[in-house]
NUDOPA-36991 format. One line per field, with one value per residue (C-alpha): x, y, z. Coordinates in pm, 1 decimal. Each point is the difference from the previous one (the first is absolute). Layout:
BEGIN
east: [X ...]
north: [Y ...]
up: [Z ...]
***
This chain:
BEGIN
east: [0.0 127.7 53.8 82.8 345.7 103.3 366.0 54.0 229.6 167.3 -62.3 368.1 -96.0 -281.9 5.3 -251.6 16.8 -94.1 -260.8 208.5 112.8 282.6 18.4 182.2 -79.6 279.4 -75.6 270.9 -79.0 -229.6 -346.6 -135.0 -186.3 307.3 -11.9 284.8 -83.4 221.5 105.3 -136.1 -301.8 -217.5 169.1 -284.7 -253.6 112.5 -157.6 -370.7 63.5 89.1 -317.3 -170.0 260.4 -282.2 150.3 -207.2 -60.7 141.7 -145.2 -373.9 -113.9 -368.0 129.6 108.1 375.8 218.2 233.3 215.6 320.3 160.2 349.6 75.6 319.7 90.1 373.8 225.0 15.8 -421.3 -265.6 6.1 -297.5 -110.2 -371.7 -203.0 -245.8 -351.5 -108.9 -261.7 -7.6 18.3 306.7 195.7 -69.1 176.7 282.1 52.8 77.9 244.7 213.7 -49.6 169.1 -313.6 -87.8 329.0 -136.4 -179.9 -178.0 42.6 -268.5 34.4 -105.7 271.4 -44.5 276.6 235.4 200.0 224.4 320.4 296.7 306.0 180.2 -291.9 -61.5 381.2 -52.2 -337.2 -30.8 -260.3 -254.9 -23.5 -323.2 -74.2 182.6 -254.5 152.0 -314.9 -261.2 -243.4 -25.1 -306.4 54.4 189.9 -122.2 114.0 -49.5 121.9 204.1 201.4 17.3 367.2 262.7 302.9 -13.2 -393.5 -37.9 -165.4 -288.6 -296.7 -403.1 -306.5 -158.7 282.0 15.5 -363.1 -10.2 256.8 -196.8 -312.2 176.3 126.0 -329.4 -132.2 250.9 -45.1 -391.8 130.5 207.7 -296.5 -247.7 264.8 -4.7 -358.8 -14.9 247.9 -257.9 -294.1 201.1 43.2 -118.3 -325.6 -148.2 10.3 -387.9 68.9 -236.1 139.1 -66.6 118.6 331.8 -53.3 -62.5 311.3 191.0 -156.2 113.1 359.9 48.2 -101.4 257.5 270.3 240.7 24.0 69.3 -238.6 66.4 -279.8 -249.6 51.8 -48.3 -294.3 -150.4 140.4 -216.0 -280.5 -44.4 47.4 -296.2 -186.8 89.9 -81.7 -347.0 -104.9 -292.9 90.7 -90.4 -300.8 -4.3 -55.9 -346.9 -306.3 19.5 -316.4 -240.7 -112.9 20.0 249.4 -9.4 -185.5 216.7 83.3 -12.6 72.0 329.6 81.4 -29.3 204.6 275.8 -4.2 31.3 279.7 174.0 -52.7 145.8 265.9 124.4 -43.8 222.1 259.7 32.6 52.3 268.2 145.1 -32.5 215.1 259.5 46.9 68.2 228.9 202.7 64.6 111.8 386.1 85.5 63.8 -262.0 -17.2 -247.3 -163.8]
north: [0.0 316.5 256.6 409.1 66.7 343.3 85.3 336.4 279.1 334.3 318.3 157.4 337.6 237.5 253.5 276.7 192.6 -278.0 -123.4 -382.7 -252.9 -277.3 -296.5 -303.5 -360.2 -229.9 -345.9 -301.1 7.8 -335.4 223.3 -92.0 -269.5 -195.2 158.5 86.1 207.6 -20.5 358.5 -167.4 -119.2 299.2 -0.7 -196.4 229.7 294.0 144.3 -67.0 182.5 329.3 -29.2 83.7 115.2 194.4 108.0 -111.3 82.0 -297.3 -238.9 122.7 -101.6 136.8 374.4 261.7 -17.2 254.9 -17.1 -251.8 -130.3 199.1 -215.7 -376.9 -153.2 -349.0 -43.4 -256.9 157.8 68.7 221.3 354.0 271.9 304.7 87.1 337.0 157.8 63.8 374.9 -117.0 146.4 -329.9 -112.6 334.3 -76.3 -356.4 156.0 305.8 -286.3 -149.1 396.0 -39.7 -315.4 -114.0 -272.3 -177.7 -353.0 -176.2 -324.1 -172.8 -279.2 -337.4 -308.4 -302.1 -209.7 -214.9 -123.6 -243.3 -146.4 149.8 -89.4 -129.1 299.9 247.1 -198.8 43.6 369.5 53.2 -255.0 -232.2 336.2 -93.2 -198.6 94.2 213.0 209.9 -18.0 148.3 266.1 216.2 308.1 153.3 382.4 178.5 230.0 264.3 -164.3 68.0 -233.7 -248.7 -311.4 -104.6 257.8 -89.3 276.1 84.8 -298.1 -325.1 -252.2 -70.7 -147.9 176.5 259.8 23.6 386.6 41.9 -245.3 225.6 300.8 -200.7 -117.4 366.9 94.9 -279.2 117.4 301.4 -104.6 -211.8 303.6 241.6 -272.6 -110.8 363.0 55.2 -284.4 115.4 359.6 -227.5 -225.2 287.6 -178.1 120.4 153.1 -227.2 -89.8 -163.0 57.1 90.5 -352.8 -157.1 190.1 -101.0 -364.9 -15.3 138.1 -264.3 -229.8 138.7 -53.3 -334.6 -143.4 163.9 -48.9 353.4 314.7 240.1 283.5 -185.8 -6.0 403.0 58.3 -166.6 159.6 318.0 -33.1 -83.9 291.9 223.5 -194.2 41.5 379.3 13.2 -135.0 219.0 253.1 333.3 251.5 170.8 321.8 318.6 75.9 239.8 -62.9 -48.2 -94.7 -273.6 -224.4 -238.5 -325.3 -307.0 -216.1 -340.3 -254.5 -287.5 120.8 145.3 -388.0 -90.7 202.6 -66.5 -359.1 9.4 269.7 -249.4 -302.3 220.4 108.4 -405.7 -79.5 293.9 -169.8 -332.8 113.7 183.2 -304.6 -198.8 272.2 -9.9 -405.4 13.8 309.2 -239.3 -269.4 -44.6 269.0 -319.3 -303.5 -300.0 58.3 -333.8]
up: [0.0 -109.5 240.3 13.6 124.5 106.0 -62.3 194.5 -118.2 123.4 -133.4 -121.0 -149.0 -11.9 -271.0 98.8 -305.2 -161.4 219.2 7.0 200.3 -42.7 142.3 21.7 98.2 95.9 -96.1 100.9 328.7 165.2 134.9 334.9 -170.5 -136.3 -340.2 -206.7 -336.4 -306.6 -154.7 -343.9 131.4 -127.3 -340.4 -192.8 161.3 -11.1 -312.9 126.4 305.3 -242.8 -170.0 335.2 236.1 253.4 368.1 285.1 321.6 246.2 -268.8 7.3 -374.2 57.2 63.0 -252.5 -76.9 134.0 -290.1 -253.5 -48.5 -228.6 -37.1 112.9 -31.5 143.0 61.3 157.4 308.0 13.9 -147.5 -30.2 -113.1 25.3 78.9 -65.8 190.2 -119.3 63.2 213.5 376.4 158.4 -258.6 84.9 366.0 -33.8 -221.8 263.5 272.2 -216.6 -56.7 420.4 59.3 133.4 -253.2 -110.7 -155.7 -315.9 -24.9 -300.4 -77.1 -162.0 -108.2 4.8 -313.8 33.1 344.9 86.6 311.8 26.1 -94.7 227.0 -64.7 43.2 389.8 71.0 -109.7 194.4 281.1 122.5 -55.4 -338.4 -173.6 -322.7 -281.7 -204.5 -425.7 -174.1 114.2 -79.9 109.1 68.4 151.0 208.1 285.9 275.2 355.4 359.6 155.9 -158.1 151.2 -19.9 190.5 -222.7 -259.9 40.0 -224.1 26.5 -174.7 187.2 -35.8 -76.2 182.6 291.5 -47.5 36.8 295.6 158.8 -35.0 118.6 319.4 76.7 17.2 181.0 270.3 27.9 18.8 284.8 185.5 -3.1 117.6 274.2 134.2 -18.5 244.8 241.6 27.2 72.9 248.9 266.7 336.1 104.6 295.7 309.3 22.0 373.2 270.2 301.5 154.7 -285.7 144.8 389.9 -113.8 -189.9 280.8 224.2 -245.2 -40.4 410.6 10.2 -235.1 287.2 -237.5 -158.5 209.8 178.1 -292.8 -231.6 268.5 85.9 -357.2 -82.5 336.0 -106.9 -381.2 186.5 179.2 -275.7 -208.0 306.8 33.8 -394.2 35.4 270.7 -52.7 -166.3 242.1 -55.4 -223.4 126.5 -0.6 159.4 377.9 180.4 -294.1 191.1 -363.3 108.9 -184.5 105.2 169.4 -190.3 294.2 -194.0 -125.0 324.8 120.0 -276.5 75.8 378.1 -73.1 -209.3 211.8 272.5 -251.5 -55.9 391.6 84.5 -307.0 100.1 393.5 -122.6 -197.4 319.8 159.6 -239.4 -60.4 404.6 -7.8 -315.6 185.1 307.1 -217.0 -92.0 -273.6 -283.6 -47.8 -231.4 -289.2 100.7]
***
């Protein structure tokens, strides 16, 4: 099954006046995938690719082009052309990034017709890296892309879509970034919703393991009292003196209140209680 092969190249001049770019692909060098491309491989195929020599945008056949080849030239040592910008805003744009030394690499993209194993000499040369040797291709078109994928001399061969993957997973993780952070905003602890014998009880609890100190026991006392401080009635606002309209008396929230004040003092002396014991017992205990 035949497959697209991407064989990346650096850009080596810019001519602004112009409105070109030159680049070169190295080829005898084994790709990431095990490949090694002959300099003659394109030689047979060269001529189609001048009949339609259109300059993509990292490979994406379904846009406009942003330009064409305007010179190809396979040599021993790899493949050299120089591409021309379209007047279009987006083309200018791509070629502006190039004069910045922002964009510095080609794809070139083609079809092997014809491979074989290597030779004896070519595994000596290469090493163990090396699967199959590429004679014959067909090459398709060449676009502008980002990052090459090979560091040695911006140049390398690669599959597919990779440069479009990358894009998609930069995205993706910058997605991932903002969302993280998003989280961390809605993770602030809330409000402790305690009430305050939900405090005394846990101090109650707290003394009876005797393991820990008496610090833990003060300070859950200590929050307890403020909640109960919190919840006490506003005081009244200042009003006419003497109207004689006072408001009717609630007596079944007056009982309510009582009773839990009383909860509360009965609560408060049996933790007195057991902070007196654990004070008259040695200053270190086992924890069982």
């Amino acid at each position: 099954m035949e497959k697209n092969i991407f064989l990346e190249a650096k850009a080596v001049g810019v001519d602004s006046k112009a409105g070109t770019v030159t680049g070169f692909a190295t080829v005898k060098e084994v790709d990431r995938h095990g490949d090694l491309m002959l300099p003659t491989a394109f030689n047979d195929t060269l001529e189609n690719f001048k009949k339609n020599p259109v300059l993509c945008w990292c490979h994406d056949l379904q846009a406009l082009p942003i330009g064409k080849v305007i010179s190809i030239d396979v040599r021993e040592e790899g493949v050299k052309f120089t591409a021309k910008f379209a007047s279009s805003k987006f083309a200018q744009e791509i070629l502006q990034l190039f004069k910045e030394k922002i964009l510095r690499a080609f794809s070139v993209q083609f079809i092997p017709k014809k491979t074989r194993d290597p030779s004896d000499e070519e595994k000596t040369l290469h090493g163990d890296e090396l699967g199959n040797v590429i004679e014959k291709a067909d090459l398709l078109e060449i676009s502008p892309v980002t990052v090459p994928a090979v560091v040695n001399a911006l140049t390398t061969k690669g599959f597919g879509s990779e440069v479009k993957r990358l894009h998609g997973w930069y995205a993706t993780e910058q997605g991932k970034a903002e969302a993280e952070a998003e989280e961390v905003k809605e993770d602030d602890p809330e409000p402790d919703s305690k009430t305050v014998h939900d405090h005394v009880r846990a101090a109650q609890e707290f003394i009876a393991q005797s393991g820990q100190s008496l610090n833990g026991a003060k300070e859950q006392i200590d929050l307890a009292v403020e909640i109960l401080n919190a919840d006490e009635e506003p005081a009244e606002e200042p009003g006419d003196e003497g109207s004689g309209h006072e408001e009717e008396e609630k007596p079944d929230q007056e009982q309510a209140s009582a009773k839990d004040q009383a909860s509360f003092d009965t609560l408060l002396k049996n933790i007195e209680s057991d902070l007196t014991s654990l004070e008259k017992q040695p200053a270190h205990q086992g924890g069982n």
